[in-house]
C-alpha positions, 0 to 999 in steps of 0.5 A: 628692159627696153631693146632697141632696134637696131636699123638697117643700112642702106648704102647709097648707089654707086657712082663708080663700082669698080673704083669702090670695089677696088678701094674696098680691096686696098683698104681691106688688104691694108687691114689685114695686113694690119692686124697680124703679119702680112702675108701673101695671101691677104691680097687674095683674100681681098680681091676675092671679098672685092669681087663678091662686094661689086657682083652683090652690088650690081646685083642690086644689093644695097643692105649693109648687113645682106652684104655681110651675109653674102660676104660670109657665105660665099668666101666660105669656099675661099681656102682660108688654111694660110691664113689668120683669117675666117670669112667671118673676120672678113666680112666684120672687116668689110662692114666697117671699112664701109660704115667709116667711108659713110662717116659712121664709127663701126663701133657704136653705129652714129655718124 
């Protein structure tokens, strides 16, 4: 049996961080909203996650899936008990609003 590699994602520089952090807020808010009862805190949630994108990424951090785990570690100190949601619902969520905004489809990784 043959394993494929899968390869990195490599987000290209940000022409605007914060118009990117805060589309990545609203269209995070929008699926959490989405995917069980919207709540309140869900705006939290996504302000909190966007702040961690843009940091990371003025940080210098461009790989898709570095993002991912810094995402999960740091909203590990977010208090999720009003929640649905785990740092690791949000961070998945995060790295597929951003693969569909680089035309990739989250599910099978082509363009």
């Amino acid at each position: 049996m043959t394993v494929k590699q899968i390869d990195p994602i490599t987000l290209p520089p940000s022409k605007d961080i914060q118009k990117e952090g805060n589309c990545l807020k609203d269209s995070l808010c929008q699926w959490l909203n989405q995917e069980y009862l919207p709540e309140e805190i869900n705006e939290r949630i996504a302000a909190v996650a966007a702040q961690i994108y843009i940091r990371q990424r003025m940080e210098g951090e461009n790989d898709l899936g570095s993002l991912v785990i810094a995402m999960v570690t740091e909203m590990q100190g977010f208090d999720f008990r009003r929640s649905f949601y785990s740092e690791f619902a949000v961070a998945n969520a995060m790295s597929d609003l951003i693969l569909k905004s680089l035309g990739y489809d989250p599910c099978c990784g082509s363009t």
